[in-house]
ROTIMI-12775 format. One record per residue (C-alpha): x, y, z. Coordinates in steps of 0.1 Angstrom, whole numbers, plus 5000, padded with zeros to 4 digits. Example, Ala and Ser with C-alpha at 12.3 -4.5 7.8 and 13.67 -1.06 7.14 Angstrom:
! ROTIMI-12775
512349555078/513749895071/
***
This chain:
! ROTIMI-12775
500050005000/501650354989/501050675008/498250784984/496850404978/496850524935/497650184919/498350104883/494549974872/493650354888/496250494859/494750264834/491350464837/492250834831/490650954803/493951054786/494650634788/491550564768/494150504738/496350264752/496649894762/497849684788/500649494769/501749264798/501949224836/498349194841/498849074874/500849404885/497949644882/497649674922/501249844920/500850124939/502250424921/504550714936/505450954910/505750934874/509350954854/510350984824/513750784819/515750674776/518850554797/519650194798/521550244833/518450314853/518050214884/520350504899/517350754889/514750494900/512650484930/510650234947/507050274932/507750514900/505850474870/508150484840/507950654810/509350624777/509750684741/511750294733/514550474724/516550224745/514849944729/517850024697/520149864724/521149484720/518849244732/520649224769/520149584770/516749604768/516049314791/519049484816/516549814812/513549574823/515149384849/516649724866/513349844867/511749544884/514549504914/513749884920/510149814924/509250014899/505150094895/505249994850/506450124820/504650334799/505750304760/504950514732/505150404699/506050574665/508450794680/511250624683/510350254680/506950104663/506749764682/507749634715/510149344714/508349014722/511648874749/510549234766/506749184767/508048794781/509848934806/507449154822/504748894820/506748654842/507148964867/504049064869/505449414858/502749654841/503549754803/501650014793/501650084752/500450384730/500350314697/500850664685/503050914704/501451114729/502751454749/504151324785/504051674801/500151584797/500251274808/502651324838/500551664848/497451444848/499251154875/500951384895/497651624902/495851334908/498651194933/499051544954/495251564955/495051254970/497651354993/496051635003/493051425011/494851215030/496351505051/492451635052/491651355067/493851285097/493651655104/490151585109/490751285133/492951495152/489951725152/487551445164/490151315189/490851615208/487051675213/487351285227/489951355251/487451655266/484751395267/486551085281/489650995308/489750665293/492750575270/490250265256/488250565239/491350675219/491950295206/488650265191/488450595174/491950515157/491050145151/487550255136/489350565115/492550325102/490849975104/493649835124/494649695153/495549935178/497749895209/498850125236/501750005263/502350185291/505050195317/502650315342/498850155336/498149815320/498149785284/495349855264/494449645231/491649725205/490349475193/491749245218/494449025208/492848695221/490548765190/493648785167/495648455176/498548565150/499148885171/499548755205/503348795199/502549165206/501149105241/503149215266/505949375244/508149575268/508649925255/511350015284/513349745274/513249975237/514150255258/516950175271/517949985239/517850355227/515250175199/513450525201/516450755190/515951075201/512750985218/510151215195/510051015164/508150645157/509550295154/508750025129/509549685142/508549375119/506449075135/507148745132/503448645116/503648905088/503449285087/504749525107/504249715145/504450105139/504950285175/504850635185/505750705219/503750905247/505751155264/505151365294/507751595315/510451475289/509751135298/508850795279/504850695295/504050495274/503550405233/500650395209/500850145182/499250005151/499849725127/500649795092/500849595059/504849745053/506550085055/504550275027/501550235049/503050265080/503850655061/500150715056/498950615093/501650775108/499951165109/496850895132/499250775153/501651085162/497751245169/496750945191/500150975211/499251345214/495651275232/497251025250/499951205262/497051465276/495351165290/498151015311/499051365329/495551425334/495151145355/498551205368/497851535377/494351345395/496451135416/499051375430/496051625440/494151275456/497551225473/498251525484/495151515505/495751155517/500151155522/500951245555/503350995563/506651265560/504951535583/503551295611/506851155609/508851495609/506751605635/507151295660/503151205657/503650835648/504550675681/505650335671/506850145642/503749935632/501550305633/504350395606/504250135586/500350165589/500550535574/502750395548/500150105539/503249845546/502149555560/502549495600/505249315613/507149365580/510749425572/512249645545/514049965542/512850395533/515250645519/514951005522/515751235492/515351595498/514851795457/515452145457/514352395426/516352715422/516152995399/518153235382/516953615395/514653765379/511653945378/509453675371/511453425399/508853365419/506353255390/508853025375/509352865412/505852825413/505052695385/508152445387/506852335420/503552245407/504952015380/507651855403/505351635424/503351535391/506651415379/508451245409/504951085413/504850945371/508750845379/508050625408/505350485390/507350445360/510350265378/507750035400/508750225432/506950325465/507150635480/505650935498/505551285486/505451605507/506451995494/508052175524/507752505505/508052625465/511552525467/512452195484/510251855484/510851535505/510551215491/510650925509/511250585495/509950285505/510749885504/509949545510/511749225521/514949225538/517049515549/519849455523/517849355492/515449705501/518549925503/519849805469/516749835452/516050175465/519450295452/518950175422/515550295419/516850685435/519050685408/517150625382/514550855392/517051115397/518351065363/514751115349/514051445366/517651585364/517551545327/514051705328/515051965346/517952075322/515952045289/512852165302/513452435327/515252715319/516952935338/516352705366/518152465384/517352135407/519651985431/518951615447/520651465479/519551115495/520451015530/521250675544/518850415535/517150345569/515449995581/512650195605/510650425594/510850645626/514750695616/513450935590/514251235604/517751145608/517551005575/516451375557/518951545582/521551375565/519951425528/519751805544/523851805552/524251625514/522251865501/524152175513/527552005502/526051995469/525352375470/528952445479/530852155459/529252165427/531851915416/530251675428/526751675406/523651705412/522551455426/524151315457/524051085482/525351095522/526450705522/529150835492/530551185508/533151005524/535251295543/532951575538/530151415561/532951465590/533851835572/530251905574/528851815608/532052035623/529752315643/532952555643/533552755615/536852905628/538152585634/537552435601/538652785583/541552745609/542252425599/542552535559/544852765565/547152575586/547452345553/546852595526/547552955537/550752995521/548852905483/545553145495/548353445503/549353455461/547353615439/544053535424/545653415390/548753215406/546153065433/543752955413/546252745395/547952585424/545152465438/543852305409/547152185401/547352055438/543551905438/544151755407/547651605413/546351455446/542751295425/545051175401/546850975427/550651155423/550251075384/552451365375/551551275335/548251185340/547951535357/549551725331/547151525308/544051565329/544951985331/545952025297/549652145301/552852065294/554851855319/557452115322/554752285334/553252095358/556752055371/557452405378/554552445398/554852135414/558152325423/556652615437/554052405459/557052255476/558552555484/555152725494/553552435518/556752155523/556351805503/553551635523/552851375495/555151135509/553851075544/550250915544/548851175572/550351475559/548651405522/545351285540/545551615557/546151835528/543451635506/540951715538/542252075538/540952095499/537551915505/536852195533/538252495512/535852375487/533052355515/533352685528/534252875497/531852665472/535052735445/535352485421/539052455416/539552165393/539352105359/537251805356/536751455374/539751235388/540150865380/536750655384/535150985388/534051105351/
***
């Protein structure tokens, strides 16, 4: 089937073909036809595409016999619509090893028996190719028409299936990564497309199937025919996908204007209900506050706010996500309305990535999330790592394509086996998170169980001590100027991540290692050589950390070893 369905036997009766005859290839007059060409060359199949409808004068029909069954057989591996010949022009019969050849194919041969002008005949096909095109595109804009007055009418995904199944007469599909899938009809009717139950689009995903994560995929099926899928996004995220079975790519071209509208509604669909749940659960949630504010008295009243089972074992992690904005007039809208989209988004995440979890927005800014597993303590942890991160990723990368001029930080604390250790759990995702502000070598996302020194750093109440402390080790470097500073301490930070790699340091910084060695020189002779002894280089890597905690100076280039 061709993007305009016009087929040969369509050509056959235009009124400006009522003088000519079908010479051969009968049985090819359901080739669709594309576009119409006019081609003399016996080397065609460079200037052929899939679907042209050829025409000629013969004039390569003066050629030796090969040549005019080489012009033939080109035309056929191309997949050429026919060949239109017009006699009296240049030839006055058609070769009978031609008309042979095309019989076998099933390849259209179309003869006039007196010459006729192509610029008519070609204006004629093409018009009535481009109207039909345009009647096409007439009529999915009008099912887009239809379906958006649907998706003000219904809530129901199932709705969308059978408007798209009755408009395209095909089997319609819709996975999703958060809801059941939806079939219309259903597949138990179609026993040859069962393979297509429970096809798993995140496996696709992460198989990067989807490219860039806009456009549709065309995967063939075992039984015939093809699966075309458009996926549903919302926040920058992959929902779910809408698909629909198609004879082969040309018709997977013409239903693909349905599907990209179906995706569309369904997109709208999904966030509605999305949008539903996190208002219902806003209401409902108040496992964070009662346990913030010391209400639940035991255990098993926790795990009853949480809906866990009694008696249960498992494990919670607290993430605190905080939204930040460049100043501006309009700072506080953009806040706003970031804050209203977050929770709809953590919420389609954790439902996207099969977690559990609890919600709660301490202000515009700053939301806690807590995380919640089953079984025991050491399978929970690992799964709600994996799942943080994960989620993280999703909103991170949200977050920089989606919001602009605005920024969101995440920090976890240590994954917890009672749910009344949350508040020491979101203290420490509060001391992660204001490392993250002041270390933004770090990331974005960061959790306490991985700051290693800097949760000591941190917790230190004394401020003198610590700025003390830093220029006991480091005083001598902070005394230069801001030009020669700046490059000893990255020249010191980096040597000392690059484990007293004096080339991979020079590589890592981008300088030559003459360089490196003069400064390496002038360190010595500012602050000793305390790479050699264990304490002294612990010291002065500690003394860095906290320079970088108070000061919130990034001073290195880029990530040591294991860190990029």
């Amino acid at each position: 089937m061709n993007v305009t369905d016009l087929q040969v036997r369509d050509i056959l009766q235009r009124p400006l073909f009522a003088g000519a005859r079908l010479a051969a290839g009968g049985l090819g007059i359901g080739r669709p036809v594309g576009w119409v060409h006019v081609i003399e060359i016996v080397r065609n199949a460079p200037f052929v595409s899939r679907h042209d409808l050829i025409l000629t004068t013969g004039l390569w029909l003066k050629q030796s016999i090969q040549d005019r069954l080489d012009y033939v057989r080109q035309l056929i591996v191309q997949e050429a619509a026919g060949l239109i010949l017009e006699l009296g022009t240049s030839i006055d019969e058609v070769p009978e090893e031609v008309l042979e050849l095309a019989e076998e194919h099933g390849f259209p041969v179309i003869v006039f028996d007196r010459p006729v002008r192509f610029s008519d005949i070609t204006q004629d096909i093409h018009a009535l190719i481009l109207g039909r095109r345009r009647g096409q595109q007439d009529a999915a804009d009008r099912f887009a028409r239809r379906l958006q007055q649907l998706t003000l009418q219904h809530s129901d995904i199932a709705a969308v299936l059978r408007l798209l199944h009755a408009d395209t007469g095909r089997q319609t599909l819709f996975y999703s990564l958060l809801e059941p899938d939806r079939h219309h009809p259903p597949l138990a009717a179609e026993p040859e497309l069962r393979e297509l139950a429970g096809l798993d689009v995140r496996e696709l995903e992460q198989a990067g199937r989807f490219g860039d994560g806009f456009g549709p995929l065309l995967l063939p099926l075992e039984q015939g025919g093809q699966l075309l899928l458009r996926p549903v996004l919302g926040y920058g995220q992959l929902l779910a996908a809408v698909g629909l079975v198609v004879e082969d790519a040309e018709e997977a071209e013409l239903r693909s204007p349905y599907l990209e509208a179906a995706a569309s509604a369904a997109a709208a669909l999904t966030l509605r209900t999305q949008f539903s749940r996190e208002h219902d659960a806003r209401r409902q949630d108040r496992l964070i506050p009662e346990l913030m504010e010391g209400k639940a008295r035991s255990e098993e009243q926790a795990r009853s706010l949480a809906g866990l089972p009694a008696g249960g074992a498992g494990a919670a992690l607290a993430l605190l996500l905080e939204l930040d904005a460049d100043d501006g007039e309009d700072r506080g809208d953009r806040l706003e309305g970031a804050a209203r989209d977050l929770p709809v988004l953590l919420r389609t995440l954790l439902r996207k990535h099969g977690l559990r979890g609890s919600l709660h927005a301490e202000s515009a800014s700053l939301t806690r999330l807590l995380l919640l597993a089953d079984g025991s303590f050491a399978a929970a942890e690992q799964r709600l790592l994996g799942g943080a991160r994960r989620v993280l990723e999703d909103a991170l990368r949200y977050a920089g394509e989606q919001l602009g001029g605005m920024r969101l930080r995440a920090a976890a604390g240590k994954a917890r086996g009672a749910l009344l250790d949350a508040p020491a759990a979101f203290r420490e995702a509060g001391q992660a998170l204001e490392i993250a502000r002041r270390v933004p070598e770090l990331g974005e996302a960061v959790f306490y169980h991985e700051l290693g020194a800097y949760q000591l750093l941190q917790a230190i109440p004394d401020a003198q001590l610590l700025g003390g402390y830093v220029q006991d080790h480091l005083g001598p470097i902070l005394q230069l100027e801001k030009e020669a500073r700046r490059q000893l301490l990255e020249t010191l930070d980096m040597y000392l991540k690059c484990f007293g790699s004096k080339h991979e340091t020079a590589r890592r910084l981008f300088i030559h290692r003459q360089t490196l060695y003069n400064r390496m020189e002038r360190l010595n002779e500012l602050i000793g050589d305390p790479f050699r002894e264990p304490h002294k280089r612990i010291g002065l890597e500690m003394a860095l950390m906290a320079y970088k905690l108070r000061t919130g100076a990034a001073i290195a280039r880029g990530p040591g070893p294991g860190e990029a």
